[in-house]
PyMOL CGO cylinders between C-alpha atoms (Angstrom):
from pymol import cmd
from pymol.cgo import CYLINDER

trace = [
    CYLINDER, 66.33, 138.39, 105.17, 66.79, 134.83, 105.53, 0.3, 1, 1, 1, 1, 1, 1,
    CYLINDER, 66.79, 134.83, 105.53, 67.47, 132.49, 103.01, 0.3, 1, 1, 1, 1, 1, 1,
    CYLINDER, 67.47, 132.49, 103.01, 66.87, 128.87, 103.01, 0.3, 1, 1, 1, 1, 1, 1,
    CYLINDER, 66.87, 128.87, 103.01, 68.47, 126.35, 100.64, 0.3, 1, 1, 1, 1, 1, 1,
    CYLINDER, 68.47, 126.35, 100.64, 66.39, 124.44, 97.55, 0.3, 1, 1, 1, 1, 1, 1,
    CYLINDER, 66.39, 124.44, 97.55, 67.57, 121.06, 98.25, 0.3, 1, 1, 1, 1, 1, 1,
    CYLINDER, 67.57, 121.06, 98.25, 66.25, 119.41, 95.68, 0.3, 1, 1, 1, 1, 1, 1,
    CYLINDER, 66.25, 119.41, 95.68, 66.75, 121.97, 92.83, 0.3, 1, 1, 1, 1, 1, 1,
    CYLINDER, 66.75, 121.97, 92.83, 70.46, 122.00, 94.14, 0.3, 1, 1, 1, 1, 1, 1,
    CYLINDER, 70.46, 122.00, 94.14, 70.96, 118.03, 93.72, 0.3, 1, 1, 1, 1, 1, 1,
    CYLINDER, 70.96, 118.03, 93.72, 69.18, 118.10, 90.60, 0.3, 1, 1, 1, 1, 1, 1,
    CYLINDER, 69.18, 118.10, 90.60, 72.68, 120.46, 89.27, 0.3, 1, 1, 1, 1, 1, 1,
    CYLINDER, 72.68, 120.46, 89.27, 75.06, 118.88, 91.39, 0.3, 1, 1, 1, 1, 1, 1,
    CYLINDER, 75.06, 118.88, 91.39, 77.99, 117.59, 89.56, 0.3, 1, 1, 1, 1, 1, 1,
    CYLINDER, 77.99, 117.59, 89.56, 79.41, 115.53, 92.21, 0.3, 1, 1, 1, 1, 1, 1,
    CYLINDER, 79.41, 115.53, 92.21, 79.82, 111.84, 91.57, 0.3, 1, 1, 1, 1, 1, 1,
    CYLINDER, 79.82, 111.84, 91.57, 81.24, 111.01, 95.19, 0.3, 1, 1, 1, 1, 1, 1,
    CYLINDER, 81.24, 111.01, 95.19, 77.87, 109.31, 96.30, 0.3, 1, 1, 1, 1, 1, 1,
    CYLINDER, 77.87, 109.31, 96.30, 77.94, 109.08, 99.65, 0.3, 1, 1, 1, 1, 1, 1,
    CYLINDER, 77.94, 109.08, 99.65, 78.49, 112.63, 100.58, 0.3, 1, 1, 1, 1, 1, 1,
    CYLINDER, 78.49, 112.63, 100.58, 76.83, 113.94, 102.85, 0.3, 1, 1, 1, 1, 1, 1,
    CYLINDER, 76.83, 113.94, 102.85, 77.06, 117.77, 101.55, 0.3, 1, 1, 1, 1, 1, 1,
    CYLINDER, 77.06, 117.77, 101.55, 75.38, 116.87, 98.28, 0.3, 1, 1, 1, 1, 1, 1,
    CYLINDER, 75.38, 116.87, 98.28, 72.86, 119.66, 97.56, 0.3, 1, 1, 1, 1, 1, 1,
    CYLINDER, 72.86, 119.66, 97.56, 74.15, 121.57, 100.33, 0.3, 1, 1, 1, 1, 1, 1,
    CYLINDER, 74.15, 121.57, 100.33, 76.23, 124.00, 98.62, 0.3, 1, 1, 1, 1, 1, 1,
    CYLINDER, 76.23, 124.00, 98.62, 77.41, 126.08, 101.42, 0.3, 1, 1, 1, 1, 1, 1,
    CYLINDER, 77.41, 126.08, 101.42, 78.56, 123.19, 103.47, 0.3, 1, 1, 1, 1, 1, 1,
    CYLINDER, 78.56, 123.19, 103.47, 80.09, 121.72, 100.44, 0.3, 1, 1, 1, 1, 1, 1,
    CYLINDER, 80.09, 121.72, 100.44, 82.12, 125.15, 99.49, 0.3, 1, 1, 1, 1, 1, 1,
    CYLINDER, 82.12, 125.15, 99.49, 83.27, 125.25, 103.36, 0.3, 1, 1, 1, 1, 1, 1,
    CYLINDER, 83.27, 125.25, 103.36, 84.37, 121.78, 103.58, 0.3, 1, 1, 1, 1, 1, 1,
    CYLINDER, 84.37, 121.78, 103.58, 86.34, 122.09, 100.83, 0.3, 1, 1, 1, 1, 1, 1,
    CYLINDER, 86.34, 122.09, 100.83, 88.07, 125.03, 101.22, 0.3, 1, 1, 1, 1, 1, 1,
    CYLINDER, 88.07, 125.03, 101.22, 89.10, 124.15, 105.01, 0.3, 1, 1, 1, 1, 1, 1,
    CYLINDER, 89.10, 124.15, 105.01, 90.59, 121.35, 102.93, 0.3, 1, 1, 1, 1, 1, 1,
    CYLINDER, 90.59, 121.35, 102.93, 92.25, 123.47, 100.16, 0.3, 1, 1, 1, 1, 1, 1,
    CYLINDER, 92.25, 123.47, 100.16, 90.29, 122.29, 97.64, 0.3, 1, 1, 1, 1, 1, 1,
    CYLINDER, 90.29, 122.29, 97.64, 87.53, 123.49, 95.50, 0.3, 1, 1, 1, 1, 1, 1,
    CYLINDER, 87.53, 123.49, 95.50, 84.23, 121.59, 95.07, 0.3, 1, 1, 1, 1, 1, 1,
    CYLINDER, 84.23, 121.59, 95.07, 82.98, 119.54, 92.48, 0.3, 1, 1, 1, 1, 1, 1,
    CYLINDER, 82.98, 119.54, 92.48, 80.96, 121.93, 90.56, 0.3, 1, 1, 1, 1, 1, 1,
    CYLINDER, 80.96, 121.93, 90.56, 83.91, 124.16, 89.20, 0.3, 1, 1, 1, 1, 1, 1,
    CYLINDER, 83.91, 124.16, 89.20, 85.29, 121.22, 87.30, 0.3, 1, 1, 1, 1, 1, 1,
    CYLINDER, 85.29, 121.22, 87.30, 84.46, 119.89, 84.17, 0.3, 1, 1, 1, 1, 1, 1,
    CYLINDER, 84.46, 119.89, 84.17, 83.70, 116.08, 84.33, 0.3, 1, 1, 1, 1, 1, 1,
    CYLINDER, 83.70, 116.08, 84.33, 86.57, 114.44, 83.01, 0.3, 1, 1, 1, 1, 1, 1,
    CYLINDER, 86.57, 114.44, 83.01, 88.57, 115.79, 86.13, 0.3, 1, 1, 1, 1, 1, 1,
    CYLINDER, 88.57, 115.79, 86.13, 86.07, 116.01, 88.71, 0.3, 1, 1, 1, 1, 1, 1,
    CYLINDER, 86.07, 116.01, 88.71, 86.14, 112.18, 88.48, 0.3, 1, 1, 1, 1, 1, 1,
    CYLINDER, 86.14, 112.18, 88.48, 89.32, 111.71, 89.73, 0.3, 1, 1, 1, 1, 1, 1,
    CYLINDER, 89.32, 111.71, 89.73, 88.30, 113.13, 92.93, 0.3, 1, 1, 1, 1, 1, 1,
    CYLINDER, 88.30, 113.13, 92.93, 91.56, 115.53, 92.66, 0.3, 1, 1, 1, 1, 1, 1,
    CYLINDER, 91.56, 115.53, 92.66, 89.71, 119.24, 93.89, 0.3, 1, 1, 1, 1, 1, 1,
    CYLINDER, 89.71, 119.24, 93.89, 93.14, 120.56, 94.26, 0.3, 1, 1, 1, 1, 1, 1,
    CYLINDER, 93.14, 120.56, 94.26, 93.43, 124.41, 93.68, 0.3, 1, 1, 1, 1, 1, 1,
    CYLINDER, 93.43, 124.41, 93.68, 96.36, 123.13, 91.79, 0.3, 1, 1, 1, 1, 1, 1,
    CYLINDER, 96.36, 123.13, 91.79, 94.93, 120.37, 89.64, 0.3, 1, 1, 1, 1, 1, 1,
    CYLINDER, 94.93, 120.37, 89.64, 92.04, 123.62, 89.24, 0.3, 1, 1, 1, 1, 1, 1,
    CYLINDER, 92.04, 123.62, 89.24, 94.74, 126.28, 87.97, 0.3, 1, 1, 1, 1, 1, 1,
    CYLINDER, 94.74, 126.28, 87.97, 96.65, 123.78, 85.61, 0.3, 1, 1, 1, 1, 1, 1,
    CYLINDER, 96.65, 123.78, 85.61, 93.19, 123.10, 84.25, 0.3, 1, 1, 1, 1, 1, 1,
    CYLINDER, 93.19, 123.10, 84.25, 91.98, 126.52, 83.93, 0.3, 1, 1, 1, 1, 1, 1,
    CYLINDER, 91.98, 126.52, 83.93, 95.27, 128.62, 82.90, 0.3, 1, 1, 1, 1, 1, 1,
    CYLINDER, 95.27, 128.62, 82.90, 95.01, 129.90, 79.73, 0.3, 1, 1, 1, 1, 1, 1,
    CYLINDER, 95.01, 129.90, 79.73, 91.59, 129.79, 79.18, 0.3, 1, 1, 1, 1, 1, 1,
    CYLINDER, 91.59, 129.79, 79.18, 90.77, 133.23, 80.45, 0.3, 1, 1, 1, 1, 1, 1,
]
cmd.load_cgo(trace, "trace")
């Protein structure tokens, strides 16, 4: 079964402030694009980081350790 991606309902939730992206509502371009560049995508940080544009796994594990 094919699925096709809700645009619109996916920018609506989109947590990305970088503007001009291209990938923005496209969250299976935006997961593979980030992870060819080691990073993680906007959406699995809170806002106060995600703002510095740093979607490092690193800057994502110093964030998250503990808090399992």
């Amino acid at each position: 079964m094919k699925r096709s991606c809700n645009l619109e309902k996916n920018r609506e939730k989109c947590s990305c402030t970088y503007e001009p992206c291209p990938r923005k509502g496209i969250c299976c371009e935006c997961l593979s694009y980030h992870w060819r560049m080691g990073e993680l995508p906007a959406c699995l940080f809170p806002p106060e980081i995600e703002r510095t544009y740093d979607r490092s796994l690193k800057t994502f594990l110093e964030h998250y350790r503990g808090r399992v």
